[in-house]
C-alpha positions in Angstrom: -74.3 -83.4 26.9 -77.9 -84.0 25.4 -79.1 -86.8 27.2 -81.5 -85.4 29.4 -83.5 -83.8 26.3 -83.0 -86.9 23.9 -83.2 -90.7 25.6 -81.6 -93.5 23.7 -84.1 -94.7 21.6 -84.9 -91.6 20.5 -81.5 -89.8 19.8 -80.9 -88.1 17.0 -77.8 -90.1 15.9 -80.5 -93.0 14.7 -81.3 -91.0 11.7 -78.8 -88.2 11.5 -75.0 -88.7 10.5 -72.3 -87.5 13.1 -71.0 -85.5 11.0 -74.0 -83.5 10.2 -74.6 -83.0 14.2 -71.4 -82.1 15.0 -70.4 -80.0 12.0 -66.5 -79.0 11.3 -65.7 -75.5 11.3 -63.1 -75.4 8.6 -65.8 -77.3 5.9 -69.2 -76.8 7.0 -69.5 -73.5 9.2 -66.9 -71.4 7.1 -66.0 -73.1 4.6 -67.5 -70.0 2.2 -66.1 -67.5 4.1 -69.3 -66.6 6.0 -70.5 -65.5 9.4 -72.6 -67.9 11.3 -75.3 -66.2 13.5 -75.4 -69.0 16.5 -77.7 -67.2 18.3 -80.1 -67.8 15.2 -81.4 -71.9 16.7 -79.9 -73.3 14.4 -76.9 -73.9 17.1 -78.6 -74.0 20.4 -76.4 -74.3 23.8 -74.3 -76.4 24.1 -72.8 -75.9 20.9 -70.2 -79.0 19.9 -68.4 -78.3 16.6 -65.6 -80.7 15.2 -62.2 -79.3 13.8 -59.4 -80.8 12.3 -56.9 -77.7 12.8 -53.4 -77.5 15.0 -53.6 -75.8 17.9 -51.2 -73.4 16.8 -53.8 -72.2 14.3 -57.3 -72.0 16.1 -58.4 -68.6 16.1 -58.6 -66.1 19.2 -62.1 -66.7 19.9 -61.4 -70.4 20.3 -58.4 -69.8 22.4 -59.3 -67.0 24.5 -62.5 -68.4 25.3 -64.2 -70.8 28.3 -64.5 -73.8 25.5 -63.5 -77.3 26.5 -61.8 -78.9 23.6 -61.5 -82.6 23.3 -58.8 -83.8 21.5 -59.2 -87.5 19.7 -56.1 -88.9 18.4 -55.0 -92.5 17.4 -51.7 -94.7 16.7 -49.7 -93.0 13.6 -50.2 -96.3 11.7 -53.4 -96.4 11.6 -54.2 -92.7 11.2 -52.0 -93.0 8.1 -54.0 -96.2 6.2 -56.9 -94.6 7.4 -56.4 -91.4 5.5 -54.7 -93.0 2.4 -58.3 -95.1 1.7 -60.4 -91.9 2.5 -58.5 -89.5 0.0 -57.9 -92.5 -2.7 -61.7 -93.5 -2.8 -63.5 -91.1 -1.7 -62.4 -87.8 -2.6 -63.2 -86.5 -6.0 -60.1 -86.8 -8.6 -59.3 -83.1 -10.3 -56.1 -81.6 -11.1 -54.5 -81.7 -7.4 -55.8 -85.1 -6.2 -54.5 -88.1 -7.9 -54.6 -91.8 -7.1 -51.1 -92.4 -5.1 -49.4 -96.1 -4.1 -50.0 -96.9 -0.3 -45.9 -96.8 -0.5 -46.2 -93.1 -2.0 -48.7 -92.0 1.0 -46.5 -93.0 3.3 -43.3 -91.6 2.3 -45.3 -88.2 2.5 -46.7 -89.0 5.7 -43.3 -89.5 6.8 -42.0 -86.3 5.7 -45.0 -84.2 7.2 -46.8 -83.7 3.7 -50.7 -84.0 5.3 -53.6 -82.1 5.1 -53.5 -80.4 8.5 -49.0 -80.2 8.8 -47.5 -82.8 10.1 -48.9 -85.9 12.2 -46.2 -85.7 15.0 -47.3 -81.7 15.8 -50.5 -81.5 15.6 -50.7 -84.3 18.4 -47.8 -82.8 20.0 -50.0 -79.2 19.7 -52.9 -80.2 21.5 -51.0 -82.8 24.1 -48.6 -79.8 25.1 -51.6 -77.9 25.9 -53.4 -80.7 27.5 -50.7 -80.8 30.1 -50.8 -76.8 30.6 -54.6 -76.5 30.8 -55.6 -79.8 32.0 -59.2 -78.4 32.7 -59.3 -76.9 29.3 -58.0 -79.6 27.0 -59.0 -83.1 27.3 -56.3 -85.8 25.2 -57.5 -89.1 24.0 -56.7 -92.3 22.5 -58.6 -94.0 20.7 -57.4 -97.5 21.4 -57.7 -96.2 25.0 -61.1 -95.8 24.1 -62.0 -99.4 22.3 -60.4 -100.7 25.3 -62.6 -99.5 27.9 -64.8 -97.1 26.6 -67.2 -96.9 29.6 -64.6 -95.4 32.3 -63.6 -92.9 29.3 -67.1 -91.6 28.5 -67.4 -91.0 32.1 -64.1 -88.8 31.9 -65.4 -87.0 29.1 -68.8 -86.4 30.8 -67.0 -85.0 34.1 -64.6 -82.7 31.9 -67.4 -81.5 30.4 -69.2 -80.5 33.3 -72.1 -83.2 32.9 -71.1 -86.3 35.3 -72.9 -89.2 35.1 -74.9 -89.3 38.1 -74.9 -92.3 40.9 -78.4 -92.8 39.7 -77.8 -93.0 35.8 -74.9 -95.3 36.1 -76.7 -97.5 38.4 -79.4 -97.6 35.9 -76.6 -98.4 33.0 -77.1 -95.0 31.5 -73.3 -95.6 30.2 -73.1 -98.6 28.8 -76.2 -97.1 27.0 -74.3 -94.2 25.1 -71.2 -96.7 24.7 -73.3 -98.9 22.8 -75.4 -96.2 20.3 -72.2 -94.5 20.0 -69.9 -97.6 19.3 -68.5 -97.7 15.5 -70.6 -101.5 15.0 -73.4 -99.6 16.0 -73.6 -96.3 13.7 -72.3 -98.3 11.0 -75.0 -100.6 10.9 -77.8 -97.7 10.6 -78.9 -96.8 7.5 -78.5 -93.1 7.1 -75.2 -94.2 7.3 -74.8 -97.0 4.8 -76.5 -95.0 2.2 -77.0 -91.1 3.3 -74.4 -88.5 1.8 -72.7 -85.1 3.0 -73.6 -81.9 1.2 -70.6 -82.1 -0.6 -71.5 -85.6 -2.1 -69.1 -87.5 -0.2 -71.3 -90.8 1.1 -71.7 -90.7 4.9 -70.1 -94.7 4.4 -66.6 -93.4 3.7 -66.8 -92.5 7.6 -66.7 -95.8 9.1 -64.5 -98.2 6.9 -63.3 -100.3 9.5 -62.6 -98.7 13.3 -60.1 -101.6 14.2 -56.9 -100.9 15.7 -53.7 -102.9 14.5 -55.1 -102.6 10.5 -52.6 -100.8 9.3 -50.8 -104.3 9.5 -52.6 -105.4 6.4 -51.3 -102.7 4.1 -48.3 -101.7 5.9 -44.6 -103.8 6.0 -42.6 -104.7 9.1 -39.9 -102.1 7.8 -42.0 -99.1 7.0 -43.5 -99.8 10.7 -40.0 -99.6 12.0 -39.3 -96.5 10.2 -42.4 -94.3 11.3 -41.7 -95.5 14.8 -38.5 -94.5 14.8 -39.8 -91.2 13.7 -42.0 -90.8 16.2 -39.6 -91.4 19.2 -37.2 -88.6 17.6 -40.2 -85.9 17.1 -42.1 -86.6 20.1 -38.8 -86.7 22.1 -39.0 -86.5 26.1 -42.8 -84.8 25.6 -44.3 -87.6 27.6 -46.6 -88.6 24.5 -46.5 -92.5 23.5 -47.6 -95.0 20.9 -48.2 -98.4 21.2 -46.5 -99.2 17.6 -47.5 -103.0 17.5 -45.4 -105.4 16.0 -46.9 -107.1 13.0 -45.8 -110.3 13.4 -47.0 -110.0 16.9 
């Protein structure tokens, strides 16, 4: 959306953590209860803020407004191991957080126990609503995305009113992006090897490992079986799929 006022080699994501550019509503814009002023600079047009919450939940002035929303999801699985090794070394122990067995995580996951309600409805939320107001909710994969990133970036850019033009994608403008924007990449730069997030959390807890099929190395054949057995019964005849790949595959 930025790329006319930033080129690559000069983006701001070379020195500046994603998650500092794109701050999350819930934890960094009201986390304290207060009242931004966006027409102070601070959140010049256009405005892209990040939000972990189910659709159900999003406030009036989200949903009642012209916003795009771009929803990001990935396999069950892997959203699963990927949350277990954020919260177990990453997130500050106290009274209500307490180291938990990869077996115990997923038993919870299972029965809906997670941070934002259960896995299967917040995809189901936002995919619902994806099919009602295709030009106002955009649905993702993200193994779609590590499999062909470039035609998805140039879906993204057209559903956010700023196609690629003829010009930019003769000149690779595309394959560009893909590449600053690719996990390898941001990984590798150091504001994200050794920066941290206001609340102390290192910005290196972001990007553990951005492979898809991981969740094999922590996960057994059975507990595979079970959560994709859940998933056929809760997403039902929505339409909404997940490549659940077999670990001895």
């Amino acid at each position: 959306m930025n790329r006319n006022k930033f080129p690559v080699t000069e983006s701001p994501l070379l020195a500046t953590s994603p998650h500092e550019l794109v701050p999350i509503i819930e934890f960094d814009i009201y986390s304290k209860n207060q009242i931004p002023d966006l027409e102070n600079g601070n959140f010049p047009s256009p405005r892209i803020f990040a939000t972990h919450t189910p659709y159900g939940t999003l406030p009036s002035s989200i949903l009642e407004s012209n916003c795009r929303i771009v929803y990001l999801c990935r396999n069950p699985l892997d959203q699963f191991i990927s949350d277990w090794h954020f919260v177990v070394n990453h997130i500050p122990r106290n009274e209500h957080v307490k180291p938990f067995s990869v077996e115990e995580g997923f038993d919870m996951f299972c029965k809906g126990i997670s941070a934002f309600g259960p896995f299967w409805a917040h995809v189901s939320g936002y995919w619902k609503m994806s099919l009602e107001t295709p030009e106002r909710v955009l649905f993702l994969k993200y193994e779609n995305l590590k499999e062909d990133i470039n035609s998805n970036l140039k879906k993204l850019a057209d559903f956010l009113d700023y196609p690629f033009s003829d010009e930019e994608i003769r000149q690779g403008v595309v394959e560009e992006i893909s590449k600053l924007c690719s996990f390898e990449t941001l990984k590798n730069l150091e504001v994200n090897k050794t920066g941290k997030r206001h609340v102390g959390i290192k910005n290196s807890a972001f990007f553990r490992n951005g492979t898809v099929g991981d969740w094999a190395n922590f996960i057994s054949q059975p507990m595979a079986d079970r959560m994709k057995q859940l998933f056929e019964e809760k997403l039902g005849d929505s339409g909404l799929r997940f490549d659940f790949l077999d670990k001895k595959a």
